[in-house]
N, C-alpha and C positions, 0 to 999 in steps of 0.2 A: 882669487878662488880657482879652484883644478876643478875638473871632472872626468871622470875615465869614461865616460862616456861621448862626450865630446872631441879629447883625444882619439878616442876609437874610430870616430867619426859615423857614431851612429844615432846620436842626437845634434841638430847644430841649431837648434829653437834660440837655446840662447848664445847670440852672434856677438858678443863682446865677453864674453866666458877667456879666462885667464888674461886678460887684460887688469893690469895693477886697478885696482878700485878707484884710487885717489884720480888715474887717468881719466877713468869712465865721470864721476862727477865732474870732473872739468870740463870734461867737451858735452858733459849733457847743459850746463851752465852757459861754456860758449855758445850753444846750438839757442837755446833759448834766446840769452841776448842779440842773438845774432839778428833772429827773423824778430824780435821785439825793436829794435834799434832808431825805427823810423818812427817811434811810438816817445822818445827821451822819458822814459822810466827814470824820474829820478832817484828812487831808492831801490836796489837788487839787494835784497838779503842773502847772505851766505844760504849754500841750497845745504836741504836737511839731507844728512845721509841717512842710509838703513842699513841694516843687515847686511853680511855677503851674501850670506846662504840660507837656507830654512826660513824663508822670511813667507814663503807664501803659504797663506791661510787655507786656499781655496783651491784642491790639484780636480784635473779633467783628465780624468787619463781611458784612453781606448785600451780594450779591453781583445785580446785575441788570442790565439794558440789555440786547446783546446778544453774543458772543462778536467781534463784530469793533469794536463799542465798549461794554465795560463799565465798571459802576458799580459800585464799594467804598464802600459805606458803612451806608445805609439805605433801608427804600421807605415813599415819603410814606403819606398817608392813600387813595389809591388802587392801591395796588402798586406804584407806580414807583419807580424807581431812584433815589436820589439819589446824587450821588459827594462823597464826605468824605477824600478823598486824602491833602489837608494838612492833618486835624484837628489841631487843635492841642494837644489831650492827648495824644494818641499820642505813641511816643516816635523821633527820630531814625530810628530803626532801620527802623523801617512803615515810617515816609514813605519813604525808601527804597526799602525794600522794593513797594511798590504798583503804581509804574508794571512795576518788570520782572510781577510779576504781572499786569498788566492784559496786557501784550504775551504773555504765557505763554499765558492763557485764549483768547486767539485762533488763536496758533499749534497749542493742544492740540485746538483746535475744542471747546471746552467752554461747552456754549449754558447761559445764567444760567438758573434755575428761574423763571417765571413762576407767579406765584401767585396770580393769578387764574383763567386757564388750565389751571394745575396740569401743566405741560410744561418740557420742560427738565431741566437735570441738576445745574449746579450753585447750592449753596444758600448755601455762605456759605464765608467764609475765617476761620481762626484763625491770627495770627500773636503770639508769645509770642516775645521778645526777652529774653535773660540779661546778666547785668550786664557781664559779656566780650563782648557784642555778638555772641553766635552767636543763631540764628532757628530755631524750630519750626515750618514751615508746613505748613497744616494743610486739605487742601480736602473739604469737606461736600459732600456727595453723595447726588444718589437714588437710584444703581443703580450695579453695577459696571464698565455698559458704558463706561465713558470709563477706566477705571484701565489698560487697554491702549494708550491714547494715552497716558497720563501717566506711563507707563513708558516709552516712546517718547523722549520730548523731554524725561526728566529731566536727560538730560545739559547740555541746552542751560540751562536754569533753574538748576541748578546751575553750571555758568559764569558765567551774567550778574548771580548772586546769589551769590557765594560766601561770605556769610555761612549762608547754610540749613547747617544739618548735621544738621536730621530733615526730612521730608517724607513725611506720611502721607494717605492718602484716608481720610475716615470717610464710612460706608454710612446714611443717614436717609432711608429708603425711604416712611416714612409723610408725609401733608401735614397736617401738627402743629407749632404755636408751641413748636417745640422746638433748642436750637441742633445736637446733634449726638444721633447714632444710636448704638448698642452695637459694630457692627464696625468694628472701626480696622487700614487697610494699613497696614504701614509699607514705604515705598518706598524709603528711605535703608540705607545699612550702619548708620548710628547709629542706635539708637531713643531714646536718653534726652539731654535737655537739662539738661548740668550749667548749675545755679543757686549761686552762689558768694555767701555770704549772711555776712559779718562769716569766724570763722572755719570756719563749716558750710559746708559743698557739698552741695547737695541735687539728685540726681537726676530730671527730672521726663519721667514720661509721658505719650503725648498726651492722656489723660483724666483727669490730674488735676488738682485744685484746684492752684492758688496764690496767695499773695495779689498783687493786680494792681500794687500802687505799690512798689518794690523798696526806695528808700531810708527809708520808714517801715514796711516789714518788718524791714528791719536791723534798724530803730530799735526797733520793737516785741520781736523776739527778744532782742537787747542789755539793754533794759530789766527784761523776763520775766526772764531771767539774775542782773540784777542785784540784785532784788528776793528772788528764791529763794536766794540763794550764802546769805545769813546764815542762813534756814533749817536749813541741809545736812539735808534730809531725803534719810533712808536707801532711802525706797521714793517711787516717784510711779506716776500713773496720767497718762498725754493722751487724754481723752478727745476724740472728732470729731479727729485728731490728722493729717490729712491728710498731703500727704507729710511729716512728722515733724519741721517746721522748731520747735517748743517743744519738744519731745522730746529733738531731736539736741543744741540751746542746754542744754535743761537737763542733758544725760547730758555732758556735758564744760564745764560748770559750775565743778568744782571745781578743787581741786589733782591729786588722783587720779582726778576722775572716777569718784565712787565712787556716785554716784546709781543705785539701779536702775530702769530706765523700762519700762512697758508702754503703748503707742499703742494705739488702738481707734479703727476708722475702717470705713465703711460700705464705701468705695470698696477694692475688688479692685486696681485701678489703682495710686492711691494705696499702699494696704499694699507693693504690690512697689516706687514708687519709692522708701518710705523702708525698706525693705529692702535695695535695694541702697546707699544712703547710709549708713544702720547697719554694714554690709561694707566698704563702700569705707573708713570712718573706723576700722574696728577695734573698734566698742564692744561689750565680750562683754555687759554686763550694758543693755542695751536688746533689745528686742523688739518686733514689731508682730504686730495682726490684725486680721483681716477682723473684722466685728461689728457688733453697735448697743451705740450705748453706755451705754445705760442700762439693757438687758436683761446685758449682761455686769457693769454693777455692782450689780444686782441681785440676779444668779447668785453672787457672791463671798463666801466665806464671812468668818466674822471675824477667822480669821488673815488674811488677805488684802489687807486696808483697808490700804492706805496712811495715808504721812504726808502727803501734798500728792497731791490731785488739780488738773489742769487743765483747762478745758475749753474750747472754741473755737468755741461753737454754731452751726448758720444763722440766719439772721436770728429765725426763730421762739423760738429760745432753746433752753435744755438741757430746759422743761416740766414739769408738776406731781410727776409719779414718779419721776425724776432727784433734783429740789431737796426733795423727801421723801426719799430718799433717804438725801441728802449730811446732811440737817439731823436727821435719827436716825441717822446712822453719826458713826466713832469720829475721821474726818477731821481731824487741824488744821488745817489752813490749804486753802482753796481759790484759787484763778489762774485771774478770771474775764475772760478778752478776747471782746467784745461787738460785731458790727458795727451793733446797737439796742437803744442803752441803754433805749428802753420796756420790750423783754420782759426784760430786764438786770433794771429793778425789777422787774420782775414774779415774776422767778425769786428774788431778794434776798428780796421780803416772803415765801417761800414757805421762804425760811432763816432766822430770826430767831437762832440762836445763833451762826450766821455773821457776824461784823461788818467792814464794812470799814475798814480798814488805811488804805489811800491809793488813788487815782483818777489817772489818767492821759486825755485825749484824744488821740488818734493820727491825723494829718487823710489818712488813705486816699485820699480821693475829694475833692480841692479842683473848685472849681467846682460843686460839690454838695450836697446838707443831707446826705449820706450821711459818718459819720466813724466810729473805729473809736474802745472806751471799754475800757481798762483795771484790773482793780480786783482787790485783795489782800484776802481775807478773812482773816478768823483767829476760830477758835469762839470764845465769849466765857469766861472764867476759864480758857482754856489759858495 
């Protein structure tokens, strides 16, 4: 894949951009087995590829220049604007989407945040696009004073956009490298963005997680699925279980769907949209909750333990008191998907009766070193 923006060298986010594709899966594969290798994985599945380009669901772009001509994209090494309109990871839908955007910020008189100055009101745009091509958009914000205009002209933005079916304001009142703030408008009748993922519908709100590349989400759920059906474990746990996209794959898994699931997820947000996803589908025997998730496996007594936990860390991994944890409780089988496989081993040697099963690569983020790593424990003499 090209970019002329890259070339130009005025984006370089994505550090493996014109590198032959086929290249990039290889050394994300070698990279994986490489720090997996002290682990003898005996089964590595061929890694899933994705898309070159347009693959990502979920664009953050900072927002600058000036209300009568702005920039979507990034600000260089001085504060400035850059505009990345036609990025070319983005999906169909942005691109789209940006210009009536740009014309929106004018008409709403919505002056970009300058950030060296520290003036100004708006800070950045979230646009999240679902596989049925409806849009969540999303404007960051330093104060409420513009949310009177943007109730104003939402009719018009909705006409010229009629893919949007949320539109919210989020409040980031502090000037902090932060992309959004705690209060979220919603300015739309709809507040949730149905994600329609294999045969799950996942609910999402404007503050929560999901994963960015959709067709190696399937893929990643599909596979989780597919790996757990021979199990049929009667109890699981998801832990970090964001909106509940392992959860929901796994509670309707079977023939009966006889899994019982409990999700554990930090984010308040999150909990409610796979809450109403668990409603919407019927599943009596799932659950969600607010929590951390290693204070709540902690808390668990020993009837409690499940037969499969799974867990979905942030980059930092699940950490020492988690994989203590897992590696003295009575767990069969652990469902480790990793977005860095480093702290992946890290967390592995901290399980030694855990062994893995098989490995997966999942390429999330092409044009990136960044990939996702799949892997199936099972205690050893179970």
């Amino acid at each position: 894949m090209d970019c002329a923006y890259f070339d130009a060298g005025v984006c370089r986010s994505c550090s493996l951009m014109g590198e032959p594709y086929a290249h990039q899966l290889e050394g994300k594969q070698r990279h994986a087995e490489e720090l997996l290798a002290r682990f003898d994985v005996p089964e590595w599945l061929a890694p899933v590829a994705s898309p070159e380009g347009s693959y990502r669901n979920k664009a953050k772009m900072v927002v600058g220049g000036t209300a009568d001509a702005p920039t979507i994209g990034i600000l260089d090494a001085d504060g400035h604007g850059v505009d990345l309109q036609a990025c070319g990871i983005c999906s169909p839908g942005h691109r789209a989407a940006f210009p009536v955007l740009a014309r929106f910020i004018g008409l709403a008189r919505l002056t970009p945040y300058d950030v060296t100055r520290r003036t100004g009101e708006l800070k950045h745009l979230i646009v999240t696009e679902s596989p049925d091509g409806e849009l969540m958009v999303r404007f960051i914000l330093r104060s409420t004073e513009p949310v009177t205009r943007l109730r104003k002209h939402l009719p018009t933005l909705l006409a010229e956009l009629p893919a949007a079916r949320v539109v919210t304001a989020n409040i980031l009142p502090e000037h902090k490298a932060a992309l959004e703030g705690e209060q979220e408008l919603v300015l739309t009748e709809q507040a949730t963005l149905p994600m329609r993922l294999n045969d799950v519908t996942m609910h999402l709100r404007p503050q929560s997680f999901f994963q960015t590349n959709t067709p190696i989400a399937e893929a990643l759920y599909a596979e989780a699925r597919e790996w757990i059906r021979d199990l049929a474990p009667d109890r699981a746990w998801d832990l970090y279980s964001g909106v509940g996209g392992f959860a929901l794959h796994l509670a309707g898994s079977g023939a009966d769907a006889s899994t019982e699931v409990t999700g554990i997820e930090t984010s308040v947000e999150a909990v409610a949209s796979a809450e109403l996803s668990r409603t919407d589908a019927a599943l009596s025997r799932v659950r969600f909750a607010a929590g951390d998730a290693t204070a709540f496996a902690l808390g668990a007594s020993a009837d409690d333990v499940p037969d499969l936990v799974v867990v979905n860390p942030p980059r930092r991994g699940i950490g020492p008191e988690l994989a203590a944890w897992l590696e003295a409780s009575d767990v069969a089988h652990v469902l480790y998907s990793s977005c860095n496989a480093a702290s992946l081993a890290r967390d592995l040697a901290a399980m030694p009766s855990l062994r893995p099963v098989k490995a997966r690569v999942f390429d999330m983020f092409p044009q990136t070193t960044h990939f996702e790593v799949m892997t199936l424990l099972t205690r050893a003499g179970g």
